[in-house]
N, C-alpha and C positions, 0 to 999 in steps of 0.2 A: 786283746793285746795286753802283754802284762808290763807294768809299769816300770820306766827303763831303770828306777834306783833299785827296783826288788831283783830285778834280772840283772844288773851289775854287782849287787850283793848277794844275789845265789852264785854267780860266777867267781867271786870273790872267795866263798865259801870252798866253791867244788876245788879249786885252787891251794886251797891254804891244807885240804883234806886230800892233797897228794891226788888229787882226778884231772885228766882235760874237761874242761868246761863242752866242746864240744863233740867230745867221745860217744859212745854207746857201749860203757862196760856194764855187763850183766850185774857186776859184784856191785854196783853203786844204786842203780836201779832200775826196775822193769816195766819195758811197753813205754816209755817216756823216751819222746825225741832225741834228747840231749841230757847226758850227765847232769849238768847246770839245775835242770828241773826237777831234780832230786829234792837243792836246795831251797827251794822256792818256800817253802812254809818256816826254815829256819829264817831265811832273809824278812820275811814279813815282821815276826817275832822280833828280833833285833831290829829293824829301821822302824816299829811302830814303839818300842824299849826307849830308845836314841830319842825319837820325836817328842814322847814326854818327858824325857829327863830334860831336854832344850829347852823349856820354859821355868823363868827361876821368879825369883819373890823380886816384885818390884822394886823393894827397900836396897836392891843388892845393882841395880841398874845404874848405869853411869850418868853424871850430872856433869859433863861435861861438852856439851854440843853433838856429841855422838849421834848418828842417827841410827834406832833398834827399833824392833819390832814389837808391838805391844798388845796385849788383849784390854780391852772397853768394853764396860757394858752395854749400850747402845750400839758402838760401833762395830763389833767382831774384835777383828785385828786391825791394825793402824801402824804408819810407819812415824815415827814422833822423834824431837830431842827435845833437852832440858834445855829453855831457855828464861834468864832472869828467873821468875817464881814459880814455875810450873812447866808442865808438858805440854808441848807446842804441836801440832800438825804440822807435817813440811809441804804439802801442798797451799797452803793459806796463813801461815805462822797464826793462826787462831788459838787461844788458852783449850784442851782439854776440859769439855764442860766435866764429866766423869775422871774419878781417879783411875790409871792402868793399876790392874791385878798385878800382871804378870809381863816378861818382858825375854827377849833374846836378840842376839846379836842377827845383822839382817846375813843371809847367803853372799860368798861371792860369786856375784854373776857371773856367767862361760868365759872366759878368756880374758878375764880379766883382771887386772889389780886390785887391791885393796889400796882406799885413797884415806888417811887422816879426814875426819870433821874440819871445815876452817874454822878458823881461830875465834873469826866474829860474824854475826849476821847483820844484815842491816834489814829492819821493815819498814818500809812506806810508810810516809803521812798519809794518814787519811784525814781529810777537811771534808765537812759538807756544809762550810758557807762560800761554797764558789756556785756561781751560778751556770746551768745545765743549757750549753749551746741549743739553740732554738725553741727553749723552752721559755721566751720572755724574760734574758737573762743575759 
């Protein structure tokens, strides 16, 4: 199955290069199902081009509550914003033990809007001198 960004960007291609996507003109190419699959090695080229150009120098990443995407040494990738002193996880507003390299903006997902960062966050107290229901407490 070939993965639907490189088949929407060989389609894309066949397109822009005056073809039907799902043609079968001898002049574009041969023994291949579909025009489209001409493009398939250009589309790879460029959507693998585009994927490293997407990642930029952390120093250039917003410190503004934004939430982006980030590379970690221990962790991979990570979705994080800046909050007060450092890069926060958004699953657990935990500090970033490791500094992020590198960073880009997160996709927007199918159907949907892009939404502003809010303005503030708020994180829980955490206390550990209350004592632990049924634990003699």
């Amino acid at each position: 199955m070939t993965d639907p960004r490189i088949e929407a960007a060989a389609r894309a291609l066949c397109i822009q290069n005056g073809h039907d996507p799902d043609g079968q003109d001898s002049y574009v190419q041969s023994g291949m199902d579909a025009n489209w699959c001409a493009f398939v090695d250009d589309a790879k080229a460029a959507l693998a081009a585009a994927g490293a150009a997407a990642w930029r120098p952390i120093e250039t990443a917003p410190k503004d509550g934004s939430l982006i995407l980030v590379t970690v040494k221990h962790i991979g990738c990570d979705v994080v914003s800046f909050w007060g002193t450092g890069w926060r996880e958004t699953t657990n507003g935990l500090m970033l033990r490791d500094e992020p390299t590198h960073w880009q903006p997160l996709p927007t997902p199918p159907n949907a809007t892009p939404q502003a960062a809010p303005g503030a966050i708020t994180i829980p107290e955490v206390r550990n001198d209350r004592p632990i229901p049924g634990k003699g407490g």
